[in-house]
C-alpha positions in Angstrom: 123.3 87.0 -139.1 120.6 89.4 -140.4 117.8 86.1 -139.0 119.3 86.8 -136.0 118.4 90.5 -135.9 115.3 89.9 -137.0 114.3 87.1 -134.6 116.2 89.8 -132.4 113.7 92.5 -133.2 110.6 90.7 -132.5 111.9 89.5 -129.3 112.2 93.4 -128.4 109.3 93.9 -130.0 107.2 91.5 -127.7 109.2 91.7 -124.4 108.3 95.2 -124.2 104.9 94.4 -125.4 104.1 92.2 -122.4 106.5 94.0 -119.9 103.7 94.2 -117.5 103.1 90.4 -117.2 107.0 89.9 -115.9 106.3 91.6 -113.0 102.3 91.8 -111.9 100.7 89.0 -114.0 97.7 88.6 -116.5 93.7 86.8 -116.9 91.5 86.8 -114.5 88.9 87.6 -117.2 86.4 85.2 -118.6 88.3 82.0 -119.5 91.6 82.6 -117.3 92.8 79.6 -115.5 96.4 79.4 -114.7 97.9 78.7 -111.2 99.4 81.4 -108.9 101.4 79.3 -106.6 104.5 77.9 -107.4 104.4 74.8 -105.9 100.9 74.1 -107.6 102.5 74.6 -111.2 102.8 71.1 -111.6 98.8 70.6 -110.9 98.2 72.4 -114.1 99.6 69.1 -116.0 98.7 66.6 -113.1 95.0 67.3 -112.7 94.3 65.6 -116.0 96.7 62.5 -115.5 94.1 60.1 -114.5 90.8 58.4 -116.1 88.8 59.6 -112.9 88.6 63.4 -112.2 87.6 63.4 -108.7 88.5 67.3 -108.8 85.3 68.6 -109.1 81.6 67.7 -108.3 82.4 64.5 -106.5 84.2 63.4 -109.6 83.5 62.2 -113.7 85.5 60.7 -116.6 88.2 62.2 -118.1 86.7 64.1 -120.9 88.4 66.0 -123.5 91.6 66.8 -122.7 93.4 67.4 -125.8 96.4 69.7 -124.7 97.5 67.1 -122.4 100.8 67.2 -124.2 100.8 70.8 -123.7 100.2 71.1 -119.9 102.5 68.3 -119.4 105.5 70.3 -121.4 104.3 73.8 -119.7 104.4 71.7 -116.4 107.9 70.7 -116.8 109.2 74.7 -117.4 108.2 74.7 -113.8 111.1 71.7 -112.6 113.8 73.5 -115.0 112.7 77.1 -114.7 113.4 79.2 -110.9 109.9 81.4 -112.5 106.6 82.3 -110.7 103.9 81.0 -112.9 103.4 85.1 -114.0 106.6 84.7 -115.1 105.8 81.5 -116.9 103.3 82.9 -119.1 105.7 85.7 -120.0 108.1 83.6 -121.4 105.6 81.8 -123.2 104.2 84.6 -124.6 106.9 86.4 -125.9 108.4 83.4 -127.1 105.3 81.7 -129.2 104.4 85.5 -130.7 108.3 86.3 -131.8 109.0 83.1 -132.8 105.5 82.8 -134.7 106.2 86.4 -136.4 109.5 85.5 -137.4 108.5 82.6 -138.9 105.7 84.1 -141.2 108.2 86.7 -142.1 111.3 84.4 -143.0 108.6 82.5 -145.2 107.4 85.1 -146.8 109.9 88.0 -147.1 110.5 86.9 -150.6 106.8 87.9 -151.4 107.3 91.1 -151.4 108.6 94.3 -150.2 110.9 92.7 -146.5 110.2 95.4 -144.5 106.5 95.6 -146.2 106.2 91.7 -145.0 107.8 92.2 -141.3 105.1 94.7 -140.8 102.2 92.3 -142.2 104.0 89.4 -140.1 103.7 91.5 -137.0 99.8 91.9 -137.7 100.0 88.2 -137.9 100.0 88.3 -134.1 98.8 91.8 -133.4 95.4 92.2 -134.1 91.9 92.3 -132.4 91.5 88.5 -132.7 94.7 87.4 -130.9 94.0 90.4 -128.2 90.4 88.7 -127.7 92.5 85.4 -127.2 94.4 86.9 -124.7 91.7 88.4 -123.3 89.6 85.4 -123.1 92.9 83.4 -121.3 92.9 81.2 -124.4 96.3 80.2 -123.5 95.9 76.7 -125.9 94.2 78.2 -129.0 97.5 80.1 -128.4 99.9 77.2 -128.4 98.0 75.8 -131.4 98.1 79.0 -133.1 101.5 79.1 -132.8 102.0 75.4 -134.3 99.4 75.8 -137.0 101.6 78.8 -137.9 105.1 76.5 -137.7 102.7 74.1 -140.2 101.7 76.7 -142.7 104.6 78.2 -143.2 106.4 74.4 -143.6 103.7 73.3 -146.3 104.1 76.3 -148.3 108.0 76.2 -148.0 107.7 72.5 -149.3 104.6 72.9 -151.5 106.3 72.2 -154.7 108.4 68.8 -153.4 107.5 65.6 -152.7 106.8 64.3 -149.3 109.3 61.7 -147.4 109.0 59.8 -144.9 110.4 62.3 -142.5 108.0 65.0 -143.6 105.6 61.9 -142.5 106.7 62.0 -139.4 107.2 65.4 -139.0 103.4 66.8 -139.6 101.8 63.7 -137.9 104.1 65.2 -134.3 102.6 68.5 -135.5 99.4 67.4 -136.3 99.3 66.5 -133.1 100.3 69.6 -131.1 98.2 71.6 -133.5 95.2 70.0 -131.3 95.8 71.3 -127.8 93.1 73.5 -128.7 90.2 70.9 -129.8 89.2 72.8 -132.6 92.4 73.2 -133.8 91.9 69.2 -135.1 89.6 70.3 -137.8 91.3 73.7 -138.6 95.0 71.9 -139.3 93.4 68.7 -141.4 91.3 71.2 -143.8 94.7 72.6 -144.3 97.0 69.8 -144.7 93.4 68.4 -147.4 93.9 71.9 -149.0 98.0 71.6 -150.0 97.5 68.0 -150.8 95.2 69.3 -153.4 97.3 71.7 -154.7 100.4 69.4 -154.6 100.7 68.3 -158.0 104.6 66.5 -157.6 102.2 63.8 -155.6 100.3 60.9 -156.4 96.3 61.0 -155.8 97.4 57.3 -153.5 100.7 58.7 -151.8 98.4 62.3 -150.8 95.4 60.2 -149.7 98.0 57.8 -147.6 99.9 61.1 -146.4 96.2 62.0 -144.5 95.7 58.6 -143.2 99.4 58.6 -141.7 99.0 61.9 -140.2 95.5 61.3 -138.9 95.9 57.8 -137.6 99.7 58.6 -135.4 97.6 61.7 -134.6 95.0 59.4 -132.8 97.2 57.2 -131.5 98.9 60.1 -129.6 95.6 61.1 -128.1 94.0 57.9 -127.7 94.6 57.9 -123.8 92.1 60.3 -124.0 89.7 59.7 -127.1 89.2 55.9 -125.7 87.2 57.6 -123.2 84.6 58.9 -125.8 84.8 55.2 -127.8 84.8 52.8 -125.3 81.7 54.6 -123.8 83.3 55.9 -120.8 82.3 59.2 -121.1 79.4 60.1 -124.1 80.3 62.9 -126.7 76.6 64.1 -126.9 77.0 64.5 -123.0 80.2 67.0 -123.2 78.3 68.7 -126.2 75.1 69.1 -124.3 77.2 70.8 -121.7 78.9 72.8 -124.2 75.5 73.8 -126.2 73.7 75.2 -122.5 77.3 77.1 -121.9 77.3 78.5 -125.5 76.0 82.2 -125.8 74.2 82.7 -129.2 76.7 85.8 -130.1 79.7 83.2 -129.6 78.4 81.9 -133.1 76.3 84.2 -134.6 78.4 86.6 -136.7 78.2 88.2 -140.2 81.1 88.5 -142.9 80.7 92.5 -142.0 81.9 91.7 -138.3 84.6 89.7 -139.6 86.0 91.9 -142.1 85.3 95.0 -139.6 87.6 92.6 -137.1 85.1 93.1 -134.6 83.6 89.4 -134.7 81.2 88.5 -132.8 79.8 90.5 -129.6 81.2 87.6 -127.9 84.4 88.4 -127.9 83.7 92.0 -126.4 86.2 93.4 -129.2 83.7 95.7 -129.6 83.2 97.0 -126.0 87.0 97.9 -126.2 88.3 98.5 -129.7 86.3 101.4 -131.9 84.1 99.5 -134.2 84.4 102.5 -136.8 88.0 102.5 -137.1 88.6 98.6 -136.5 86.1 98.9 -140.0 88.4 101.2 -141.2 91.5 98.9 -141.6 89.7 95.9 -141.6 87.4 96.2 -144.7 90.8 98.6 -146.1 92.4 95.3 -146.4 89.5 93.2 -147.8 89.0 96.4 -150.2 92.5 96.4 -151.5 92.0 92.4 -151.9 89.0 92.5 -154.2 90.6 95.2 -156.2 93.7 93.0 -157.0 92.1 90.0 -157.7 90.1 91.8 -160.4 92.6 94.1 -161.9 95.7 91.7 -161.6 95.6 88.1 -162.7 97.8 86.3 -160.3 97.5 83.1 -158.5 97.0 83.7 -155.1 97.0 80.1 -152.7 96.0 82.2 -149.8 92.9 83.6 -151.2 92.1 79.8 -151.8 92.7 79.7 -148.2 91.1 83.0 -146.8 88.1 81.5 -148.7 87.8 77.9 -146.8 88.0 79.0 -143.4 85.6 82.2 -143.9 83.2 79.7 -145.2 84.0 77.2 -142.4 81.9 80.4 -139.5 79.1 79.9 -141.8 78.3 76.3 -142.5 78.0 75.4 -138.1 75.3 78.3 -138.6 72.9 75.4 -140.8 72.7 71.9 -140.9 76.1 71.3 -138.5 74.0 73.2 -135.4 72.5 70.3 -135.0 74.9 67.7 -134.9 76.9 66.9 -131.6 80.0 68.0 -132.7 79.2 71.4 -133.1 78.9 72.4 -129.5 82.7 71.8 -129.3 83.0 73.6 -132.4 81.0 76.7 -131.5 82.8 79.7 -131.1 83.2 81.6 -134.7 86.8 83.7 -132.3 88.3 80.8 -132.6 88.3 80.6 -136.6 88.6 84.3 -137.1 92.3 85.1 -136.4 93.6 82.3 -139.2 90.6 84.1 -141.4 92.6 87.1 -140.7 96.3 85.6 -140.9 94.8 84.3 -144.7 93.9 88.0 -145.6 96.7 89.8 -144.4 99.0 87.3 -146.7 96.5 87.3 -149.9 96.9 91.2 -150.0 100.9 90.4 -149.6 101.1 88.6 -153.2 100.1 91.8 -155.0 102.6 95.0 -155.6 102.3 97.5 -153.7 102.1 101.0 -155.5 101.8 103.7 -152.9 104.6 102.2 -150.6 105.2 104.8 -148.0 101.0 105.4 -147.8 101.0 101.4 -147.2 103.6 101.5 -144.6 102.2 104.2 -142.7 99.0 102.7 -142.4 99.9 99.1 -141.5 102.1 101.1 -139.0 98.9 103.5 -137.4 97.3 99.6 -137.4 100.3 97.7 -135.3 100.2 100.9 -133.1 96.5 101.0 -132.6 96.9 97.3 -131.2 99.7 97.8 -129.5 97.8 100.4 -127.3 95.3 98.1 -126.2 97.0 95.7 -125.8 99.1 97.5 -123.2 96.4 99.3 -121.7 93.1 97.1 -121.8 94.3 93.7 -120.9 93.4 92.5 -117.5 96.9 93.0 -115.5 96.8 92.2 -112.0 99.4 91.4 -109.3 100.1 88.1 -109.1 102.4 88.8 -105.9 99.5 90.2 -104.2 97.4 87.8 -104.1 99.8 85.2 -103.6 100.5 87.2 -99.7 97.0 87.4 -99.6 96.0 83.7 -100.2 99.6 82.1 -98.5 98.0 81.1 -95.4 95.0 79.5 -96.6 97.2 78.1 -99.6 99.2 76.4 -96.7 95.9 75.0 -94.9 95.1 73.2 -98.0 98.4 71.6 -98.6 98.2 70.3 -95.1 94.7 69.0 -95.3 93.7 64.9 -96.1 94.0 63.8 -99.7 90.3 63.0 -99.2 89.3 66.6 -98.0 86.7 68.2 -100.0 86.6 72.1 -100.7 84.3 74.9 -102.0 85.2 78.8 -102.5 82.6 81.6 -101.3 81.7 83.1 -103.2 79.9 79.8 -104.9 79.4 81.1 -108.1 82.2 81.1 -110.7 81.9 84.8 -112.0 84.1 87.0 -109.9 86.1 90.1 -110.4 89.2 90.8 -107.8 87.9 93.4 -105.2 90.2 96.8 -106.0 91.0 95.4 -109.5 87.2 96.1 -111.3 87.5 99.2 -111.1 87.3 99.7 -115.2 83.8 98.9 -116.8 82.3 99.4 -120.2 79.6 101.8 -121.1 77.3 98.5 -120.4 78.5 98.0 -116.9 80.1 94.6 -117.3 83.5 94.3 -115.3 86.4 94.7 -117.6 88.4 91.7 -114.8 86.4 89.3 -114.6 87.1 85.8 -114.2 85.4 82.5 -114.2 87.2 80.4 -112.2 88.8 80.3 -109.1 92.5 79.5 -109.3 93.5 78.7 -105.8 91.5 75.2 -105.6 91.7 74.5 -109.1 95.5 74.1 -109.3 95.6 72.2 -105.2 95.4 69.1 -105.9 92.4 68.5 -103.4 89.0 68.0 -104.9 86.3 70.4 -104.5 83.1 71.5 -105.5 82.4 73.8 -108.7 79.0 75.9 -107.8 79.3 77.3 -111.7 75.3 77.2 -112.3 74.2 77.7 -115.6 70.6 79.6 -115.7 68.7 76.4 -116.0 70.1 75.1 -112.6 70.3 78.1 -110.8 67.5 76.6 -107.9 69.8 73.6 -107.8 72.9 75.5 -107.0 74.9 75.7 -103.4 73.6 79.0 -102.6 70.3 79.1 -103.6 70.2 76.0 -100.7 71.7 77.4 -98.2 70.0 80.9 -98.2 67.2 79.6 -98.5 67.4 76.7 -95.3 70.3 78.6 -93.4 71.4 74.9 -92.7 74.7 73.1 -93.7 73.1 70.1 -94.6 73.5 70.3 -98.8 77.2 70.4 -97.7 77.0 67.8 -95.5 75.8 65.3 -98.0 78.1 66.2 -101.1 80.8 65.7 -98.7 82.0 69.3 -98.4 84.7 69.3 -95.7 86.0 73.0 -95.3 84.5 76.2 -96.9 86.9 79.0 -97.6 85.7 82.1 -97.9 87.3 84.5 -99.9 84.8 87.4 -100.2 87.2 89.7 -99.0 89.0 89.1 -102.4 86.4 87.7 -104.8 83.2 90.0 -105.7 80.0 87.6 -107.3 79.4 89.4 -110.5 76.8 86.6 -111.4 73.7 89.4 -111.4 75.7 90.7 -114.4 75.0 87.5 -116.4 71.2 86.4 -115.8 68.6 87.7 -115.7 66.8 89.3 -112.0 63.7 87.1 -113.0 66.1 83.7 -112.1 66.9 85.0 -108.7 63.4 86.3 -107.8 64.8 89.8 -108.3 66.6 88.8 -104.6 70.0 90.1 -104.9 70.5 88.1 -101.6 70.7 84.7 -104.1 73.1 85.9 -106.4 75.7 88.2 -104.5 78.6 88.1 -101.8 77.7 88.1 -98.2 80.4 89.2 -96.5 78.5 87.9 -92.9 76.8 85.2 -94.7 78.7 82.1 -92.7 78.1 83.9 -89.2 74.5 83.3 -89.9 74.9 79.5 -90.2 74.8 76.8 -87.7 76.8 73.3 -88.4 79.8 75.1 -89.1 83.4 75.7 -87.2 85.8 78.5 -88.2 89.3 76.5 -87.7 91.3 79.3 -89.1 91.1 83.4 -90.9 88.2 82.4 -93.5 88.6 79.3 -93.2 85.2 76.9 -91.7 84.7 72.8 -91.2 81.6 71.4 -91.8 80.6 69.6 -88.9 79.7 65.9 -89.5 80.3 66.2 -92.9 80.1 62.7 -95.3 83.5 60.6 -95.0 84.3 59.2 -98.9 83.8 56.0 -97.8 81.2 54.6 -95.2 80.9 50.8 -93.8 81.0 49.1 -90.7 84.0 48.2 -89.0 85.9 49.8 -92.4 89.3 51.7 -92.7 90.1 52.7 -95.9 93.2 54.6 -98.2 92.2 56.9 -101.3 95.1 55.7 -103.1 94.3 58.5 -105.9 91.6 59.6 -108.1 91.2 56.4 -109.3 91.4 54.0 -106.5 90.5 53.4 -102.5 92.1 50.5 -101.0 89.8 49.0 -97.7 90.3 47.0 -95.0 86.6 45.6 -93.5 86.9 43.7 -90.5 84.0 41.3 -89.5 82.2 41.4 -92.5 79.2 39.4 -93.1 76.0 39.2 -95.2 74.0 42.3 -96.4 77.3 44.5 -95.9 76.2 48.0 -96.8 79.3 50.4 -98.5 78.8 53.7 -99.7 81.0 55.6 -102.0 80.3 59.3 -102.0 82.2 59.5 -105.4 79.8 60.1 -108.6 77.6 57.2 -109.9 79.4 55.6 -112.8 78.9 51.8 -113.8 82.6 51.3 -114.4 83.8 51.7 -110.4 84.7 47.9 -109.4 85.0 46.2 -106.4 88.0 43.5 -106.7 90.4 41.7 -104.4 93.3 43.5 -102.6 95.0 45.2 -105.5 93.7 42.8 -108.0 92.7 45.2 -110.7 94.5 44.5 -113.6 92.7 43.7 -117.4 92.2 40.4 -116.4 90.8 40.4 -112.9 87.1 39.7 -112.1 85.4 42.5 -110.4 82.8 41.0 -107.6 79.6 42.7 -106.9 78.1 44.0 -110.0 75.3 43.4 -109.6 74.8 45.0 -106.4 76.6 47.9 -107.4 73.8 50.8 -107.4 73.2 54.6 -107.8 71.5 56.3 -104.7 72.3 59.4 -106.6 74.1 61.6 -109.0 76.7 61.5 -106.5 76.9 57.9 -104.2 77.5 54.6 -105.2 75.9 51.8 -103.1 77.2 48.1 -103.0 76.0 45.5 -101.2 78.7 42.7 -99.8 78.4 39.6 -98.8 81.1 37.3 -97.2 79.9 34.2 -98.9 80.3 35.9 -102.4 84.0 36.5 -101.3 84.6 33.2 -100.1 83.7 31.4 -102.9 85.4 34.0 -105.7 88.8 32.7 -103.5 88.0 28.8 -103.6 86.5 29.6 -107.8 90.0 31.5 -108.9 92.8 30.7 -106.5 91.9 27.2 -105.2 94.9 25.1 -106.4 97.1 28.4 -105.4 96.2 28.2 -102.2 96.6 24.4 -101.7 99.8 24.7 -102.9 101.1 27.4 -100.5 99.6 25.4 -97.7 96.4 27.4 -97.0 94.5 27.8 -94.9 96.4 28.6 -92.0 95.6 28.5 -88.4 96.9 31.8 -86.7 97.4 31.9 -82.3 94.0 33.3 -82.2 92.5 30.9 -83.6 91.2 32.7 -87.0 92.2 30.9 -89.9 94.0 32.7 -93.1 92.8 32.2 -96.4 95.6 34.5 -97.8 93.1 37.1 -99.4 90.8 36.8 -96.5 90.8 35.8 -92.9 87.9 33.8 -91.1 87.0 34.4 -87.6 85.4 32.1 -84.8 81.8 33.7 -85.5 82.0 33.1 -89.7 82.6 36.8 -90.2 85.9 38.0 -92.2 88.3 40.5 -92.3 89.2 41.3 -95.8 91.1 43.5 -97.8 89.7 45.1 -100.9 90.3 47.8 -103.6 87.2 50.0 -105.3 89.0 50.8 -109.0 87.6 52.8 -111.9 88.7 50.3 -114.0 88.8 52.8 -117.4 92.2 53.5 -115.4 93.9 50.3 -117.2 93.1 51.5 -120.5 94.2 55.0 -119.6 97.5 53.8 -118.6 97.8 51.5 -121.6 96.6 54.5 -123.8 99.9 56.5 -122.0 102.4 53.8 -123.0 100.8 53.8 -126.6 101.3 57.3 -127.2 104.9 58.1 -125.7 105.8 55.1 -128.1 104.0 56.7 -131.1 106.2 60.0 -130.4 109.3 58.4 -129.8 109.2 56.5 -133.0 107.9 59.2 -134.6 110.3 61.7 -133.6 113.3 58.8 -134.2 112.1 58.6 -138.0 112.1 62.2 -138.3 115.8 62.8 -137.1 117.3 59.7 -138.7 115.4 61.2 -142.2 117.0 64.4 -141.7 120.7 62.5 -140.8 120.0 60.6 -143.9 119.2 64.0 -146.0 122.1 65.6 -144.6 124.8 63.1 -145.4 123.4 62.1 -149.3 123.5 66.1 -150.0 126.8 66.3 -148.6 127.8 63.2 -150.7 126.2 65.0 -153.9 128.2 68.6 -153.4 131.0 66.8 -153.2 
């Protein structure tokens, strides 16, 4: 009963914590991305369901997309759950942070004083770091936080037994989850490498096959995705070289006096919002106290083993790992520095405390501290609001064609919500700022992302179209309704580069409020709301219907088709999009026209067809098929069917066809492999504990 109240407590503890969230909403700021409508909720999980994004910038392989578990789980909430997605997040806050306290506390109330621990256990989640995580709208390093916590606290429950089979199961499922934050891959496996060292019931064979189990069922639960990066569908040195031009050098340039200070890096803006001088106070307090004990008391302490590996871990990307392509993913030193502090807050909790109430206080003018800005410096903002605001456009864009493209004035991807920047720093930059747009993200139509880094800015959407006051960089990326939402959004992108990359022209770089009454080649079909005139269909061809099945597929219909048959796709160039017969895209199934499959550019594919080819692919592969069934057919007028094509008088044909990324099939075979892996995975794990259950209750009595 006393778990109860406890798990009661924290409950209390982070309801009231996050009371604002329930009824206005949080993010907007930096990393945010989280849908505000409803009926979108189920895009947050749906968006990554295919081996073909064709969300954004005419489309690219799926790339890393490692809390696909997690969206899909979060998505469901939405189909049990009557909640607005504000509400959502709530729940999953208060949730993860009390059970994740509780759990560090039930583990280790035994090491010391209880109410000394529930204190520490609350620090676990209340600190700098995991307010910078909320901050940033890290809301998987959160999730994995929250499961590397549920693993620590199992291996060092169990760290004197010996593993089963069900513990097998158990960590590989965990293992897993651990991962919706990518980084989170290499944070959990150090750890599991660290207590299979410091195991000493196991063998050196059973703790080396305990890493293989756990890191090849791992795989195999991801390998929908990670196929991607080894069959060559997408390169790993691509996704890094995006990630290394994204990376600011603070993000991974920090010294052991920033970490110990709980400042971090600059990065993480801890520092424009927290007092450095008295985060330095508590932070290097604890470290302090730490370095004291371990010289005065002679005590075996696992988690200074630990604090010790990960602090390391910020130091070694800073030498020969910079240069390696992993590291890009691996950047950001804020996302290792709250488990560095989880580590010291439990190394100080080994040693006896002599000065109790002088402890308590201070660990209590610490969770206070937090508590404050945690309250009052997150980015709240009314959900509700803007949800009224947006509704009408919101509805445009549910009506629209599955093959409508979209784009958001203003272009660039750093905003703040007109009305809700109203708090700066002393350095001017906007407290509620965001970097993506949430309205088009979470639709379900594709658009166009005008996020420039500072190398492309003279490539970028705007920089075109102030420049030529024409349409026509819209036209041909297939752009099919701008909505303009300057009225909501304010560009903040002058408060990221700098002047010298906009010709000191804050016309390039800012919100226009008039800018589309200037333009020609453009219809306003509702309130901010415009068409591009003539805009690029997704498919162009003579005589040529199509269907865009989904992200992954367009099925045609080509009537009179002859030699030197020209079809464009206005979908990005990748090798992998294959022309085949009807729906004939299976494993097996020979693609036609590979050869002539070319790249006009970054974005347009180019085949050429050619009747002849088709005719003969039918008499090479379904010959004795079509004999058999009695083809060809004469039809009334006169045309003759083939089945899979028909001829006309003039030697033309009309034919039906499919343009597949064909990855797709290993995607979907990926799917089926990992919701097997879990199934028998979780099936071991329950039938292990049954068994456990029933052979202690056979030994007590």
């Amino acid at each position: 009963m006393k778990k109860f109240y406890t798990y009661l407590l924290c409950l209390v503890i982070y309801s009231i914590l996050f009371f604002q969230v329930v009824y206005y909403g949080i993010g907007y700021f930096w990393d945010w991305s989280f849908p505000i409508f409803k009926d979108d909720f189920w895009n947050f999980f749906a968006i990554t369901k295919g081996s073909w994004q064709s969300l954004m910038d005419g489309g690219q392989p799926l790339s890393y997309v490692s809390d696909y578990i997690f969206r899909f789980l979060l998505s469901c909430v939405w189909y049990v759950l009557p909640f607005e997605p504000e509400q959502i997040i709530y729940t999953f806050l208060v949730l993860t942070f009390s059970t994740g306290t509780y759990l560090v506390f039930d583990t280790f109330k035994g090491q010391n004083n209880k109410y000394l621990v529930f204190l520490v256990s609350l620090l676990v989640y209340l600190n700098p770091f995991i307010f910078y995580k909320i901050l940033g709208g890290h809301i998987n390093y959160l999730f994995s936080y929250f499961i590397f916590i549920i693993i620590f606290c199992l291996l060092y429950r169990g760290k004197d037994r010996k593993l089963n089979i069900g513990d097998y199961a158990k960590y590989a499922l965990l293992f897993a989850l651990s991962g919706t934050q990518i980084q989170f891959f290499i944070y959990t496996y150090l750890l599991f490498i660290i207590f299979a060292i410091l195991n000493k019931n196991d063998s050196v064979t059973k703790k080396l096959s305990f890493l293989v189990f756990i890191g090849f069922f791992a795989y195999l639960i991801h390998c929908f995705w990670l196929n991607q990066f080894l069959l060559g569908i997408i390169s790993f040195e691509g996704v890094s070289s995006v990630a290394r031009s994204g990376t600011f050098r603070d993000s991974y340039m920090v010294s052991l006096l920033r970490i110990f200070g709980l400042s971090g890096s600059s990065a993480t803006l801890i520092d424009r919002i927290y007092s450095l001088e008295i985060l330095a106070i508590f932070g290097l307090s604890f470290l302090g106290y730490l370095i004291y004990k371990l010289i005065f008391e002679k005590k075996k302490n696992i988690f200074f083993i630990l604090l010790l590996a990960y602090t390391s871990f910020v130091f070694v990307p800073l030498t020969f790992i910079y240069n390696t392509p992993i590291f890009p993913i691996l950047r950001e030193t804020g996302h290792i520095l709250p488990l560095i502090f989880l580590f010291l807050l439990l190394s100080v909790l080994v040693y006896s405390v002599k000065n109790y109430k002088i402890t308590v206080g201070f660990l209590l003018v610490f969770i206070f501290l937090n508590f404050y800005h945690f309250v009052k410096d997150l980015p709240y903002f009314s959900y509700q609001d803007l949800r009224q605001e947006l509704s009408q456009i919101h509805k445009f864009i549910k009506n629209s064609s599955p093959t409508d493209r979209f784009m958001i004035y203003p272009f660039f991807s750093q905003y703040s919500i007109i009305g809700n920047d109203t708090r700066t720093t002393e350095t001017g930059f906007p407290v509620n700022n965001s970097g993506f747009d949430m309205l088009l993200k979470y639709s379900g139509n594709d658009y166009i992302y005008d996020g420039v880094q500072t190398a492309d800015f003279r490539d970028s959407i705007q920089w075109n179209l102030v420049k030529t006051r024409k349409p026509q960089i819209l036209v041909e990326k297939g752009i099919n309704y701008i909505i303009d939402l300057s009225h909501i959004y304010r560009s903040n992108y002058d408060k990221f580069v700098s002047p010298d990359l906009y010709d000191n022209n804050l016309v390039y770089a800012k919100t226009d409020k008039s800018f589309f009454k200037k333009m020609k080649g453009l219809e306003k079909v509702g309130n901010h709301i415009y068409k591009v005139k003539n805009s690029t269909d997704r498919l162009i061809g003579r005589n040529l219907s199509f269907e865009r099945v989904d992200s992954s597929q367009y099925n045609l219909r080509i009537h009179s088709l002859k030699n030197n048959y020209k079809l464009l796709l206005f979908e990005s160039y990748h090798p992998e999009w294959k022309i085949y017969l009807e729906e004939g895209h299976g494993l097996s199934s020979k693609s036609m026209f590979d050869k002539t499959h070319k790249k006009l550019s970054n974005s347009m594919s180019l085949w050429t067809l050619d009747s002849e080819i088709i005719k003969k692919y039918v008499k090479d592969n379904y010959s004795e098929e079509l004999k058999a069934e009695g083809y060809p057919k004469t039809l009334i007028n006169g045309k003759k069917d083939y089945k899979y094509y028909t001829e006309n008088k003039d030697g033309t044909i009309d034919v039906n066809l499919t343009i597949y990324f064909k990855p797709q099939e290993y995607f979907n075979i990926g799917i089926i492999v990992s919701f097997v892996t879990t199934i028998i995975l979780a099936l071991i794990f329950v039938f292990n504990y049954i068994f456990t259950l029933v052979i202690r209750k056979k030994q007590t009595t």
